[in-house]
N, C-alpha and C positions, 0 to 999 in steps of 0.2 A: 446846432443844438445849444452848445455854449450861447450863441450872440441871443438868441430867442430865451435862454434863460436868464443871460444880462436883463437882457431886455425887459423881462417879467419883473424882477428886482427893483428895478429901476424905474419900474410904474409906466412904458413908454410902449409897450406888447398891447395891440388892438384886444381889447373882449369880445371872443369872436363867441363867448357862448350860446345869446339869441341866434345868430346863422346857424349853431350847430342843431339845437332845437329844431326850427323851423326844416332841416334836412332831415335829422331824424321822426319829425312829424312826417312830413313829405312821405318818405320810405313806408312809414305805414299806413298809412290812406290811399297813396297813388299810385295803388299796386298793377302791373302789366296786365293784360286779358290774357288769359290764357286757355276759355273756353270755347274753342273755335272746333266747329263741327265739321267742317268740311274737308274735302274730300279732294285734290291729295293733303293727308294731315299733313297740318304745321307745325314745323318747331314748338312753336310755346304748348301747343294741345299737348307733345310729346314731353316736353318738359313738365308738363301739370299731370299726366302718366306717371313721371318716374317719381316724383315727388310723393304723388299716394304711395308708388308702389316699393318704395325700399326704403328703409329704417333708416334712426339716426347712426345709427353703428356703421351705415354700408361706406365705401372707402370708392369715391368718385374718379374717373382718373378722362384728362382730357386734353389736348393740344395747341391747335391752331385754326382758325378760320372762324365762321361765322358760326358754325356753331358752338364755338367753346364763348365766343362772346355773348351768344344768346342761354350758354351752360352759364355764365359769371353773373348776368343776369335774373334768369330764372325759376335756376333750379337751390334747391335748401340743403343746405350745409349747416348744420349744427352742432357739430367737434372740429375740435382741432386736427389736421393731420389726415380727415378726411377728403379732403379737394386736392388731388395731384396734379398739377399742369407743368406743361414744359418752361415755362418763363419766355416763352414769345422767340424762340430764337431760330424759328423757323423747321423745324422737325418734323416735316411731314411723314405720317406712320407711326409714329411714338407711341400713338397708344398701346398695340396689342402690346408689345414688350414691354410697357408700363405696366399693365394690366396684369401681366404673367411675375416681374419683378413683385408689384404689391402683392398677389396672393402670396404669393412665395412668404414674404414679409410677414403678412399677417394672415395667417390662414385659415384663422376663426371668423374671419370679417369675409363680407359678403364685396366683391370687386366690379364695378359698374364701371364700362367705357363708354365715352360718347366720343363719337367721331363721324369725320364727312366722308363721302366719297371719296375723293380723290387722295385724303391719307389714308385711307384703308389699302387702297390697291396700291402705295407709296411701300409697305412691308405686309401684306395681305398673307404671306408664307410664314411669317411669323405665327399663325393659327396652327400653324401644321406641329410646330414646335410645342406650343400647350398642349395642342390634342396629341403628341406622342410622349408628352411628362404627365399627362391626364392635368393638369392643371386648371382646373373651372374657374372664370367669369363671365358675365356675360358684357356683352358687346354691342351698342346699341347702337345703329348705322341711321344718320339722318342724309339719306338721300335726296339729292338735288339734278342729281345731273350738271352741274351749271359752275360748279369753280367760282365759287361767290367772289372771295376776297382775289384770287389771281386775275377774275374778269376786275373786279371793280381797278386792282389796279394797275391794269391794261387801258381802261378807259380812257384818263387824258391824253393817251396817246396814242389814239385809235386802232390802236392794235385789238378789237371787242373782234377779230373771225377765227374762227376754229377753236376757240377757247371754249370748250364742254365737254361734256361728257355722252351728250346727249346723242341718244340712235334709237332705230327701229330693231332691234337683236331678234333675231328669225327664230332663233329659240327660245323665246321666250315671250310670247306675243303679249301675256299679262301685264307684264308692264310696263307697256308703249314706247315711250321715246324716252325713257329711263336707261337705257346704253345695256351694262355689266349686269347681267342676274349674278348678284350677290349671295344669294341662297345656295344658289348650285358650285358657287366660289367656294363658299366657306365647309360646304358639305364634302366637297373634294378633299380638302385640306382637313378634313376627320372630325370638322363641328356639328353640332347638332343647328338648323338654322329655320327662321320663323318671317314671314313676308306680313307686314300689317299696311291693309288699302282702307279701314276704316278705323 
C-alpha cells in the first residue's frame, strides 16, 4: 500500500480507471441465467428462488464447495455483514453451527443457510441442537449427489470411483439415485423439512 501510494505520487501508478469501468459495465449487463426450468433444478434457478424470496435484511451464511461459489456468484447481498462464509479453510458442516451462531447473534434478522450435501451430513446432528434450543433458520440443501469440488479434485489423478453420494435408497424411491433422504434426516433431528423436484 505504501509502494502503490509512492507510486500514485510520483505519477508512475498505471490509470487503471477505463478497466475498472469496463468491469463494472460488464457486471451489469452480463448478468448469469438464472432462469432455468428444468427438472432436477439447478443451482442458479435456486439462487434466483432465494434472491426473490428473502429481504435485504436476511443474514446469508455458507461454506465450502460449489455451491457457495455459485452463492458468491449469484446470489444478492446488499449489507454489510450479511454474507457469513467460512474463508475457504476447509469446514465441511460449518453451516448449521453457523447458522445457529447468527440467529443467536441477531435474532431479529431472518438466518439463510446454503449448503451441499456432503457438508450437511459432515455435522447434520448439529440440527438436533437448534431444534432442542428452538433456534429457527432455515436451511437450504443443494443436492447433488456428486461431491462436486472433492470429485473434481480427484480427477488429475484418477482417483474419479466411489466418489458420490449417489444410490438407489429403498426407502425412498422419490428420489432416485439422489443416496440420503434429507427430509427424513433432518425430521429425525426435530426440523421441520420440505423436498422441492420442480
Amino acid at each position: 500500500v505504501v509502494e502503490a501510494s509512492e507510486r500514485k505520487a510520483a505519477g508512475t501508478l498505471p490509470d487503471r480507471g477505463a478497466w475498472v469501468a469496463r468491469v463494472q459495465e460488464r457486471k451489469r449487463t452480463m448478468l448469469r441465467r438464472t432462469d432455468y426450468g428444468d427438472t432436477p433444478v439447478k443451482p442458479q434457478r435456486v439462487f434466483a428462488e432465494v434472491n426473490a424470496a428473502f429481504d435485504d435484511d436476511t443474514q446469508f451464511v455458507t461454506a465450502i464447495g460449489l455451491y457457495q461459489i455459485l452463492s458468491g456468484q449469484l446470489q444478492k447481498v446488499n449489507k454489510p455483514r450479511n454474507y457469513l462464509i467460512c474463508g475457504q479453510a476447509g469446514p465441511l458442516g460449518w453451516e448449521v453451527s453457523a447458522c445457529t451462531g447468527a440467529k443467536l447473534a441477531n435474532p431479529e434478522k431472518n438466518v439463510v443457510g446454503i449448503v451441499g450435501d456432503y457438508s450437511l451430513q459432515f455435522l447434520i446432528e448439529e440440527l438436533a441442537v437448534a431444534a432442542q434450543y428452538k433456534i429457527p433458520f432455515v436451511m437450504i440443501l443443494l443436492n447433488n449427489a456428486y461431491l462436486g469440488l472433492i470429485r473434481q479434485a480427484s480427477l488429475p489423478y484418477k482417483m474419479d470411483y466411489e466418489v458420490s453420494l449417489s444410490f438407489e435408497n429403498i426407502n425412498a424411491p422419490e428420489i432416485g439415485a439422489y443416496g440420503v433422504d434429507h427430509i427424513k434426516a433432518a425430521e429425525s433431528m426435530g426440523c421441520r423439512a420440505i423436498r422441492v423436484f420442480d
